[in-house]
BADO-877587 format. One line per field, with one value per residue: x, y, z of N, C-alpha, C, O in turn. Coordinates in Angstrom, 2 decimals, always signed. Example, Ala and Ser with C-alpha at 12.3 -4.5 7.8 and 13.67 -1.06 7.14 Angstrom:
BEGIN
n.X <- [+13.19, +12.85]
n.Y <- [-5.69, -2.25]
n.Z <- [+7.80, +7.08]
ca.X <- [+12.30, +13.67]
ca.Y <- [-4.50, -1.06]
ca.Z <- [+7.80, +7.14]
c.X <- [+13.20, +12.90]
c.Y <- [-3.30, +0.03]
c.Z <- [+7.80, +7.87]
o.X <- [+14.24, +13.41]
o.Y <- [-3.32, +1.14]
o.Z <- [+8.46, +8.04]
***
This chain:
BEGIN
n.X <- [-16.42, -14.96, -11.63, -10.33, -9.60, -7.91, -5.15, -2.26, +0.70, +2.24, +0.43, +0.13, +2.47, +2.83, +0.60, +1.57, +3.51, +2.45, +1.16, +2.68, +4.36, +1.83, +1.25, +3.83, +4.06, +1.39, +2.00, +4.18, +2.59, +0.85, +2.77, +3.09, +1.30, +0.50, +2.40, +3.86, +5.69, +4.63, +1.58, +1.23, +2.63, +0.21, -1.97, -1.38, -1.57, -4.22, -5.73, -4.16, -5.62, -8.14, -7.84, -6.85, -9.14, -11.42, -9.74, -9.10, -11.35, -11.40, -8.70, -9.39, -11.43, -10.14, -7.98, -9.04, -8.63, -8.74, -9.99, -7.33, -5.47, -3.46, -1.65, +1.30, +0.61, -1.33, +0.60, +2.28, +0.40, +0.28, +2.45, +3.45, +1.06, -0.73, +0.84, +2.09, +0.66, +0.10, +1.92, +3.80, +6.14, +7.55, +7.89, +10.34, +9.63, +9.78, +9.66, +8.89, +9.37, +8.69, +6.25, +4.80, +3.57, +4.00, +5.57, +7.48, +7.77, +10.03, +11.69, +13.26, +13.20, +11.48, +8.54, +7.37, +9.23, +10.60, +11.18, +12.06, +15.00, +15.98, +15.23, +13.96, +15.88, +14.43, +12.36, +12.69, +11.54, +9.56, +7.45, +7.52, +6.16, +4.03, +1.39, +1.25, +1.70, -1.02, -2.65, -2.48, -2.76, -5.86, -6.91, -6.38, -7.90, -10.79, -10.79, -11.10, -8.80, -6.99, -4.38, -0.69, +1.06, +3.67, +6.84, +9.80, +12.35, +13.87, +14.32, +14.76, +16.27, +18.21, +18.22, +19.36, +17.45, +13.67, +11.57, +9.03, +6.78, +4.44, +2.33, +0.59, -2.43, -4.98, -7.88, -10.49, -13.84, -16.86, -18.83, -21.79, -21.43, -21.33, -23.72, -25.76, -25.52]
n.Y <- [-15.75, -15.43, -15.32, -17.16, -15.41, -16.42, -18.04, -18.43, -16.59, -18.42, -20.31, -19.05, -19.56, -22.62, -23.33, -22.12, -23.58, -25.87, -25.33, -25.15, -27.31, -29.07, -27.56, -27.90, -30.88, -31.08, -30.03, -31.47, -33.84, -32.53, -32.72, -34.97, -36.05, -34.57, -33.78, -31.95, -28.67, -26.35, -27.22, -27.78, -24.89, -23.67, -24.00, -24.65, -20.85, -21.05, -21.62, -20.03, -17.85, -18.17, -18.83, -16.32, -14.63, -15.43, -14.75, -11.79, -10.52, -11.74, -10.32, -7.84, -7.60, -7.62, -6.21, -3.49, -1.35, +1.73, +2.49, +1.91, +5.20, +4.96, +3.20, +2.76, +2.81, +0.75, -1.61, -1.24, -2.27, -4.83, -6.16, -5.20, -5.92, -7.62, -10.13, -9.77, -10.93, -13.38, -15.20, -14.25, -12.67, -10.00, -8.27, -6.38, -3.31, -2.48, +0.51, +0.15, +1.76, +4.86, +5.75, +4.58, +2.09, -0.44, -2.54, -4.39, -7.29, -8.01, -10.78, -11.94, -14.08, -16.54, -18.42, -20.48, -22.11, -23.27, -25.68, -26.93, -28.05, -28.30, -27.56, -31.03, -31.84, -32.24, -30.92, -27.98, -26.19, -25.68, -23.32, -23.32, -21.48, -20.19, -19.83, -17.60, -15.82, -16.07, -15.70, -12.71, -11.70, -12.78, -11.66, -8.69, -8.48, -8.34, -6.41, -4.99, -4.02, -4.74, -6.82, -7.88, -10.41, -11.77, -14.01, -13.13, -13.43, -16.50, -18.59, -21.30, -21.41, -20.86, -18.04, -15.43, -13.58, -13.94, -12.47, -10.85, -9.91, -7.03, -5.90, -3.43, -2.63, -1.89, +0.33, -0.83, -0.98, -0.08, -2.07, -1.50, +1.01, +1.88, +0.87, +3.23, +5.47]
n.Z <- [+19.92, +23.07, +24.51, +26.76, +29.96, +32.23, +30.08, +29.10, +27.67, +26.78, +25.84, +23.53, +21.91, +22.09, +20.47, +17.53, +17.22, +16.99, +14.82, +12.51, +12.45, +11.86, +9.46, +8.31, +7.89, +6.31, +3.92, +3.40, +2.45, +0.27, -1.51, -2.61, -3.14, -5.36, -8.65, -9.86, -8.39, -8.95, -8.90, -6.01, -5.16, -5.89, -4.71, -2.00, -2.08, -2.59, -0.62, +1.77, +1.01, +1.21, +4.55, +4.80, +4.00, +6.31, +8.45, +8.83, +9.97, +12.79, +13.11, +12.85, +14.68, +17.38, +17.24, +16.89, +15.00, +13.21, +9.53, +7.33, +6.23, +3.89, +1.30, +2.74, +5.39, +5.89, +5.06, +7.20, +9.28, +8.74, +8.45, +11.58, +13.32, +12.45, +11.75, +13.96, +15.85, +14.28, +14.05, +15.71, +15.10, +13.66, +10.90, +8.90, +7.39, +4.39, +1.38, -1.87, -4.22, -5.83, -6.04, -4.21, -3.73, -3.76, -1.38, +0.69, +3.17, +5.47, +6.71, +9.21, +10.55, +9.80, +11.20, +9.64, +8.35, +10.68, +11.57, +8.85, +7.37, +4.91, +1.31, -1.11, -3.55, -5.66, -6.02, -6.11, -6.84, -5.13, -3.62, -0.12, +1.47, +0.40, +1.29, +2.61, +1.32, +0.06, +1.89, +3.04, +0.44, +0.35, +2.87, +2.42, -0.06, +1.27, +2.56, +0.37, -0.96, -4.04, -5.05, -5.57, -4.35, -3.70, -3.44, -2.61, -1.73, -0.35, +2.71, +2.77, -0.38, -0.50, +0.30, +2.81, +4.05, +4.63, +2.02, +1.56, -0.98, -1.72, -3.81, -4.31, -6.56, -7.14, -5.22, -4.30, -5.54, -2.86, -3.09, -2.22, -1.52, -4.34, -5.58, -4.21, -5.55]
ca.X <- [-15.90, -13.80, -10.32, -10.48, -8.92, -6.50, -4.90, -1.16, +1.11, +3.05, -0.40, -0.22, +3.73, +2.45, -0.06, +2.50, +4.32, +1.95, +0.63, +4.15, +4.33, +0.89, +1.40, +4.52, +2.84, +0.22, +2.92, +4.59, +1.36, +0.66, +4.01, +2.85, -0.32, +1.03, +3.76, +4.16, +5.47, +3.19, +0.63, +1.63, +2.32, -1.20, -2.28, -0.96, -1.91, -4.94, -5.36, -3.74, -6.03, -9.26, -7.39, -6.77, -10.95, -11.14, -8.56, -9.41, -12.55, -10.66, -7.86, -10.02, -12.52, -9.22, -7.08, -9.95, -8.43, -9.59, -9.45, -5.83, -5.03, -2.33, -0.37, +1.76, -0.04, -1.33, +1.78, +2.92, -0.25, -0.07, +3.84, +3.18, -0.40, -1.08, +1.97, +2.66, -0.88, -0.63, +3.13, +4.62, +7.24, +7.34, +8.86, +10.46, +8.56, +10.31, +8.50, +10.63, +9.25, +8.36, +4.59, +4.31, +2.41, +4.77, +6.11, +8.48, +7.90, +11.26, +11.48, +15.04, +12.93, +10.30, +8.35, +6.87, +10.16, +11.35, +11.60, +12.79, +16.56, +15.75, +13.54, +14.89, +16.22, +13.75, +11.31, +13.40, +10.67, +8.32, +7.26, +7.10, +5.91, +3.23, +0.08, +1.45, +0.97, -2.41, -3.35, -2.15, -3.93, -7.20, -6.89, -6.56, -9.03, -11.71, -10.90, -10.99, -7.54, -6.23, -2.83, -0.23, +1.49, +4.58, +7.72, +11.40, +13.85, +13.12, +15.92, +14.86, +16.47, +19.88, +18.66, +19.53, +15.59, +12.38, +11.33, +7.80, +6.80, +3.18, +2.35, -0.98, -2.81, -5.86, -8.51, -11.91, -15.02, -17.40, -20.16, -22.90, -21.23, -21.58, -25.27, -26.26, -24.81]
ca.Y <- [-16.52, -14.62, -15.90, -17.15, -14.56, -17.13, -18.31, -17.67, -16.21, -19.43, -21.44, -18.64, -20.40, -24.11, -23.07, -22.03, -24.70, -27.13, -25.20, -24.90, -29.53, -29.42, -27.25, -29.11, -32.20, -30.92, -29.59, -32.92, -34.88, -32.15, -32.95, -36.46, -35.95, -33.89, -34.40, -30.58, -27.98, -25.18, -27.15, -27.48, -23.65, -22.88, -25.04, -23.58, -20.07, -20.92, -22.35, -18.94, -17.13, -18.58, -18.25, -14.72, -13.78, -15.55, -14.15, -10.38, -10.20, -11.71, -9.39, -6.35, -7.94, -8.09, -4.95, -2.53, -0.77, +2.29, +2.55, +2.80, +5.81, +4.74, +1.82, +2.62, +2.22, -0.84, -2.79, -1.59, -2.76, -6.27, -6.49, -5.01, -6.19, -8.89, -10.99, -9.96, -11.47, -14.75, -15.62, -14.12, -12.00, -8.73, -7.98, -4.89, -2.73, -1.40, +0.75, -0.18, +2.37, +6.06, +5.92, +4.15, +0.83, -1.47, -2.96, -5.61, -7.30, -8.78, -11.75, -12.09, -15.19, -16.72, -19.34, -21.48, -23.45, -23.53, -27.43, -27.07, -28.05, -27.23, -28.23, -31.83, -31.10, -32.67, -29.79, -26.75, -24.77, -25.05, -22.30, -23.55, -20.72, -19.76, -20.01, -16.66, -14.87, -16.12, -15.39, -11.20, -11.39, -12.77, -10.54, -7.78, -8.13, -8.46, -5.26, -3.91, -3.50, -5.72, -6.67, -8.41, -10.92, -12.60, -14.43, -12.39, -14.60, -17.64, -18.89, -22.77, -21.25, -20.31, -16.59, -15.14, -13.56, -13.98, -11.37, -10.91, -8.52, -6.63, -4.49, -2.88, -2.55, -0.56, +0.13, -1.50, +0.29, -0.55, -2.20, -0.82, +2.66, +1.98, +0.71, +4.10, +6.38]
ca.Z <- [+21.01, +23.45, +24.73, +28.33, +31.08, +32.83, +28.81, +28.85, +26.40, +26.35, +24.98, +21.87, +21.36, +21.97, +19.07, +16.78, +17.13, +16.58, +13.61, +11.93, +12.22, +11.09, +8.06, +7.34, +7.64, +5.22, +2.52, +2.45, +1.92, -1.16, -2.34, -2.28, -4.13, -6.48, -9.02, -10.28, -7.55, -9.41, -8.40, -4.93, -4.52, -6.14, -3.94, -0.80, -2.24, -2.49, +1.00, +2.39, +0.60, +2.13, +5.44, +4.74, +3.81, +7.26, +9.23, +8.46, +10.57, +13.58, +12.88, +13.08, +16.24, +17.69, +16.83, +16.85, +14.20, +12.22, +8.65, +7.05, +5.36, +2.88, +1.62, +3.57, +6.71, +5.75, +5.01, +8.45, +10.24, +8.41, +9.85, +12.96, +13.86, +11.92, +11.67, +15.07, +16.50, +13.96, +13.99, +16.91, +14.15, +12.88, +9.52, +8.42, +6.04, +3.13, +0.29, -2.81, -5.31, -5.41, -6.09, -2.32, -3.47, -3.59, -0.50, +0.77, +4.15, +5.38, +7.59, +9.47, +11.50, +9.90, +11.86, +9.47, +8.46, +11.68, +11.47, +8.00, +7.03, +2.84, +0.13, -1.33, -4.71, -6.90, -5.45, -6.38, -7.46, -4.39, -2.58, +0.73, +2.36, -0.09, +2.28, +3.87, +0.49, -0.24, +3.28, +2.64, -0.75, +0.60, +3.94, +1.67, -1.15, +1.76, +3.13, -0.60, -1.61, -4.83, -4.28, -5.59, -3.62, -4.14, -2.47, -3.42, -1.24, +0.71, +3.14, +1.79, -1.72, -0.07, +0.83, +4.47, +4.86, +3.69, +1.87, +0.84, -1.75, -1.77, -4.87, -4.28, -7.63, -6.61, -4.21, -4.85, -4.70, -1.99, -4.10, -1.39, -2.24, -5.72, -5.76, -3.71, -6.66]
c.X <- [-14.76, -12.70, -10.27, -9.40, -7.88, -5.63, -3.72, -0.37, +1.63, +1.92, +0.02, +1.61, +3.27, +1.56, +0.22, +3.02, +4.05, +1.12, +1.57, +4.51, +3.60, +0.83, +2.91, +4.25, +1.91, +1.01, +3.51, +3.55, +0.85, +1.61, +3.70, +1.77, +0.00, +2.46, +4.74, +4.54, +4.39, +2.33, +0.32, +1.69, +0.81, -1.77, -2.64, -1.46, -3.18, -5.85, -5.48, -5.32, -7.43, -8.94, -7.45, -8.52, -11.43, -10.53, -8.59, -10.39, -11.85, -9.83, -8.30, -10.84, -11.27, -8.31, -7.92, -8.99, -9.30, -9.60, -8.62, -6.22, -4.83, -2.35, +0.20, +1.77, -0.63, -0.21, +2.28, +1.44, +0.04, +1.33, +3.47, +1.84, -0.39, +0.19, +2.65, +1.61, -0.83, +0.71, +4.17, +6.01, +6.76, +8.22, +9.17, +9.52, +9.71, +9.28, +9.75, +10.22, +8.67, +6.82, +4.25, +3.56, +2.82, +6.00, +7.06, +8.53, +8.72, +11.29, +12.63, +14.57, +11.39, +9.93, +8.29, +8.48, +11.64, +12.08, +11.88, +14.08, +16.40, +14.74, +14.88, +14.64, +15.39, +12.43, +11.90, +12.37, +9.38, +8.79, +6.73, +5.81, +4.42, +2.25, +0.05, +1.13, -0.57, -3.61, -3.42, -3.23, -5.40, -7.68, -7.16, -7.64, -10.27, -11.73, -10.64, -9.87, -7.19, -4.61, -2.28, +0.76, +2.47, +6.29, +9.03, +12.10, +13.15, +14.48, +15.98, +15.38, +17.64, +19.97, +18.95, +18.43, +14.72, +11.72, +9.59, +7.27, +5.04, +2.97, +0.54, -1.73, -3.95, -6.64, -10.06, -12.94, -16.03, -18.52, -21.72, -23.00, -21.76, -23.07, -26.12, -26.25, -25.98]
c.Y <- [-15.76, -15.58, -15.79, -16.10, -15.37, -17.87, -17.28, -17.14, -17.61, -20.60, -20.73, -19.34, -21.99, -24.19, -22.80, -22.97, -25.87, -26.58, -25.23, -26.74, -29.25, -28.64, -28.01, -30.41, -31.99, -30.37, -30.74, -33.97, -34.13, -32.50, -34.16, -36.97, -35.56, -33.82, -32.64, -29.32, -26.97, -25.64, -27.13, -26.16, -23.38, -22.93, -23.63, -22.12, -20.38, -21.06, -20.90, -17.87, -16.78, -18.33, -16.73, -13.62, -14.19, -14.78, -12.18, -10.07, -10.48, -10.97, -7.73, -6.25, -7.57, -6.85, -3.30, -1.22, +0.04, +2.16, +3.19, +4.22, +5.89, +3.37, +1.49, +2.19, +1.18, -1.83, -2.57, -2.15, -3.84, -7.33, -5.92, -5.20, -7.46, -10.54, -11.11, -10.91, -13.03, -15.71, -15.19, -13.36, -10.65, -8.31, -6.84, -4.73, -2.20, -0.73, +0.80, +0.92, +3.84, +6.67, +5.32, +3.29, -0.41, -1.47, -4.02, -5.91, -8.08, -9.29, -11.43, -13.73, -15.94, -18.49, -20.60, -22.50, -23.55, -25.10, -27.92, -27.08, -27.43, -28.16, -29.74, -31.56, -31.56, -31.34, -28.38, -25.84, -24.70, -24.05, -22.50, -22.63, -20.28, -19.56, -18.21, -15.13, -14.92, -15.68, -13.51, -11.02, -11.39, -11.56, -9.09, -6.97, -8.22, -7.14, -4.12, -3.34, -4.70, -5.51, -8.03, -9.27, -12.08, -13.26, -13.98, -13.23, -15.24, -18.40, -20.48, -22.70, -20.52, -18.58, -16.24, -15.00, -13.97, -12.60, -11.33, -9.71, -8.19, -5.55, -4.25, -2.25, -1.91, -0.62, -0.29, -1.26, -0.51, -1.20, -1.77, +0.61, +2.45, +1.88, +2.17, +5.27, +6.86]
c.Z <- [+21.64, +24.54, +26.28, +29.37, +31.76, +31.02, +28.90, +28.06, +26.08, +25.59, +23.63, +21.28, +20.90, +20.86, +17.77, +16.34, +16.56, +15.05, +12.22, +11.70, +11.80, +9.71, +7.37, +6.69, +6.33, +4.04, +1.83, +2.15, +0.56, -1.89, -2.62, -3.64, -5.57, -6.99, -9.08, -8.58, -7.85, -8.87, -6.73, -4.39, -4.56, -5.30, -2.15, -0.84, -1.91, -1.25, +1.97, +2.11, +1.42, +3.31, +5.47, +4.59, +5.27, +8.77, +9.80, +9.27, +12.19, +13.96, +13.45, +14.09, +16.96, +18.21, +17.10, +16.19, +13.54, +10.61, +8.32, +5.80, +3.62, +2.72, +2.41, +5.15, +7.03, +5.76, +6.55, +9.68, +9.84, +9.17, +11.31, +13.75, +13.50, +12.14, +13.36, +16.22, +16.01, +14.33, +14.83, +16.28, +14.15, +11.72, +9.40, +7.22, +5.50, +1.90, -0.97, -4.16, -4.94, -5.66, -4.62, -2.99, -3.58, -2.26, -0.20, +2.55, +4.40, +6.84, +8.43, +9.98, +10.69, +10.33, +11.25, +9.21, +9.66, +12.18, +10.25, +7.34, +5.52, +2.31, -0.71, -3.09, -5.77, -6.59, -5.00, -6.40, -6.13, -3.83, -1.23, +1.84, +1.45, +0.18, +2.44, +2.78, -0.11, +0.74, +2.98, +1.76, -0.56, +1.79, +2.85, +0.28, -0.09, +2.37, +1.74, -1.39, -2.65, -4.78, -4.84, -4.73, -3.87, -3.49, -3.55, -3.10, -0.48, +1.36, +2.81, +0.51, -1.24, +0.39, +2.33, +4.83, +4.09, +3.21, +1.15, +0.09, -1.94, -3.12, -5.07, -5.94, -7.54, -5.32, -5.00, -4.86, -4.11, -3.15, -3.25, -1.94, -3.73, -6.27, -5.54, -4.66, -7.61]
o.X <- [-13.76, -13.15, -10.18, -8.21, -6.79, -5.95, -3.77, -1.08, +1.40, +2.33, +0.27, +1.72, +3.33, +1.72, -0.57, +3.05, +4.75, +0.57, +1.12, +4.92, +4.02, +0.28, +3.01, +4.22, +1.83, +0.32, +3.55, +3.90, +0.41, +1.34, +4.70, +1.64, -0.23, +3.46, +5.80, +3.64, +3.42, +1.82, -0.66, +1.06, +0.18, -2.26, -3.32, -1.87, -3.46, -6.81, -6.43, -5.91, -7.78, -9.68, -8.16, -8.83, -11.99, -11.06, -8.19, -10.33, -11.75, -9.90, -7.75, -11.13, -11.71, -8.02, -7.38, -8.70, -10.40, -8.77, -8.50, -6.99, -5.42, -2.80, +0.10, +2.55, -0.61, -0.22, +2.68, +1.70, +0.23, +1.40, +3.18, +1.66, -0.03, +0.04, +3.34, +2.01, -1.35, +0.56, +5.31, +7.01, +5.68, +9.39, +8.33, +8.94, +10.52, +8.27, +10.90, +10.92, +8.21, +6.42, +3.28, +2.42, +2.07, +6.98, +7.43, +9.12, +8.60, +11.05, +12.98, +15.42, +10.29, +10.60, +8.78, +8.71, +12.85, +13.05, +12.02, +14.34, +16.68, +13.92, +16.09, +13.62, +15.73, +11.61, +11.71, +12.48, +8.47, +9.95, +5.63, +4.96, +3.55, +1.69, -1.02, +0.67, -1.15, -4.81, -4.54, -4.30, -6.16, -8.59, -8.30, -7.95, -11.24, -12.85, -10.21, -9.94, -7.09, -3.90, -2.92, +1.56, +2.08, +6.82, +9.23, +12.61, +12.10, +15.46, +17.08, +15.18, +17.90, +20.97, +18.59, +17.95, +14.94, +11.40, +9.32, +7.36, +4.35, +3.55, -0.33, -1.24, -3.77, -6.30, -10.46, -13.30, -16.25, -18.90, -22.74, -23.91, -22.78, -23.55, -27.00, -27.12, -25.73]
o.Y <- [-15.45, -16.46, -14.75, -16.38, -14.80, -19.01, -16.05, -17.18, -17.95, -21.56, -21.44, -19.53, -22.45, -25.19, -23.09, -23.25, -26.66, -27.38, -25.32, -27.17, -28.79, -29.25, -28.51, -30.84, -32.84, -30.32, -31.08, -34.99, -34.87, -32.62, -34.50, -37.80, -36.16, -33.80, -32.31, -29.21, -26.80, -24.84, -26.56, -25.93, -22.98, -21.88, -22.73, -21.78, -19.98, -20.29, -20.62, -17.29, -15.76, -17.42, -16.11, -12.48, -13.21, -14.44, -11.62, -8.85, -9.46, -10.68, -6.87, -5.15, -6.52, -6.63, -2.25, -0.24, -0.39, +1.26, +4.40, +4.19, +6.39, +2.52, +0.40, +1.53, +0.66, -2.81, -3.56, -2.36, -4.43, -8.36, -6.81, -4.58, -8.36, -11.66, -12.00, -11.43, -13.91, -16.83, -15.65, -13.46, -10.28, -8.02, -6.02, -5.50, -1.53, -1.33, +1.23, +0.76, +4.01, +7.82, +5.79, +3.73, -1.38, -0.73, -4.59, -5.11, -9.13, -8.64, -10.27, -14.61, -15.74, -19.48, -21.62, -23.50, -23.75, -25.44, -29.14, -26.07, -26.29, -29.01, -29.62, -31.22, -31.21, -31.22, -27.79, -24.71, -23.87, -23.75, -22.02, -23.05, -19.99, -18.93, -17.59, -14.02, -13.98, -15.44, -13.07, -10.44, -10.52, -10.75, -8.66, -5.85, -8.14, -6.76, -2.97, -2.46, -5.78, -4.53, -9.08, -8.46, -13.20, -12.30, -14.29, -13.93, -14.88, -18.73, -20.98, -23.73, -19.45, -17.93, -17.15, -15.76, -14.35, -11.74, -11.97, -8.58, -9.14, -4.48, -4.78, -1.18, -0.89, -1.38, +0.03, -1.31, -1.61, -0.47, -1.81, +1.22, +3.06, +2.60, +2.45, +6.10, +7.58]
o.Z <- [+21.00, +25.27, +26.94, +29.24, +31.80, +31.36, +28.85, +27.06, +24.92, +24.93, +22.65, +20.07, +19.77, +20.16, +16.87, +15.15, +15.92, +14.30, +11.08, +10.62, +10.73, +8.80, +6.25, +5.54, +5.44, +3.02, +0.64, +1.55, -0.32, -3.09, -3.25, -4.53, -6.62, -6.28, -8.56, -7.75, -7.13, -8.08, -6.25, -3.35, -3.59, -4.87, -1.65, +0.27, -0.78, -1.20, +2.69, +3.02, +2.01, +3.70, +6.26, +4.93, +5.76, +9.83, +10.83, +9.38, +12.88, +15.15, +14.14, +14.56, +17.42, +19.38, +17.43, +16.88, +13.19, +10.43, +8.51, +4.84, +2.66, +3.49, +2.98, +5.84, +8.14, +6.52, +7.16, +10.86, +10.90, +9.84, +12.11, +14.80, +14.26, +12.64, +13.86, +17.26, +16.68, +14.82, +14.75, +16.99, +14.61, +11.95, +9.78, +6.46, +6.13, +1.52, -1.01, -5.16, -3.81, -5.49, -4.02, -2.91, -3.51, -2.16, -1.23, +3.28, +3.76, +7.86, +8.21, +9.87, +11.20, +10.02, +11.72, +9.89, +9.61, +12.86, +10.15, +6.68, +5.16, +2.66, -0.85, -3.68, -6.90, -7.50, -3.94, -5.93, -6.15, -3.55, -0.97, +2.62, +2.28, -0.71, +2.39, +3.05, -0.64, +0.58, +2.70, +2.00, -0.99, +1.62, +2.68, -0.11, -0.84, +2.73, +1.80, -2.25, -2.07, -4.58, -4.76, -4.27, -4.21, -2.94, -4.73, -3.97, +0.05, +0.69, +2.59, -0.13, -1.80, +0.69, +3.08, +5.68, +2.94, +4.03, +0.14, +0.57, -2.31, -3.20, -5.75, -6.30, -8.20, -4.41, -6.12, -3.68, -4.64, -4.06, -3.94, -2.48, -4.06, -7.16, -6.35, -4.44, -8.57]
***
């Protein structure tokens, strides 16, 4: 389905916006459901994740991207492509180790708790944001890469950014390639 020719930038905001209430909306009705935050993040992870096997085909209809390289070139397409296409952000990239496979994408702005004051204290341990790593992880294992995915600071937990941490664990072998062997 291709994206009508008169379709302004300001609908891809009004879309945001309303996806940012409606995932709040849908966090405090899991909170609702569920007594445990664990199950709540899983939750949400898991959610993202499906989004993310999703998302990846769009992403690449979209981007007309070649295949990355590196790590490295991945974590900066996922901030600078991806994040910039779903969420209207771009995160810094950092590489936090000297093998290059561990990453850190750092928020200064992030959208989703834009209508969030904090987490109320009986729900210390959620991970509000957790969708956004299940989304990465699934995005990522569909294009073959296993990858860890995990939330460092969250500004609902008193930090200044959001920091999201990527630790690439291998590459996956094509199973087509592998059959042909």
């Amino acid at each position: 389905m291709s994206r009508p020719a008169n379709r302004r930038p300001e609908n891809h905001k009004i879309s945001r916006e309303l996806f940012v209430l409606t995932y709040g909306a849908l966090v405090a009705q899991l909170c609702k459901d569920h007594d445990q935050d664990e199950d709540v993040n899983k939750y949400l992870d898991d959610m993202g994740y499906s989004i993310g096997i999703r998302l990846v085909e769009d992403f690449l209809a979209r981007s007309a991207l070649k295949k990355c390289r590196s790590y490295s070139e991945t974590a900066d397409i996922i901030a600078q492509g991806a994040f910039k296409m779903y969420l209207g952000v771009t995160p810094n990239v950092t590489c936090t180790n000297a093998k290059g496979n561990v990453f850190s994408l750092i928020l200064d702005k992030n959208p989703l708790v834009d209508f969030v004051e904090e987490l109320p204290a009986a729900r210390s341990s959620l991970c509000y944001c957790s969708i956004l790593c299940g989304a990465i992880r699934g995005a990522l294992e569909t294009v073959n890469l296993a990858a860890e995915v995990t939330f460092i600071q969250d500004p609902l937990k008193g930090d200044e950014v959001t920091e999201i941490g990527i630790t690439f664990l291998k590459k996956v072998e094509d199973k087509k390639k592998k059959r042909n062997k």
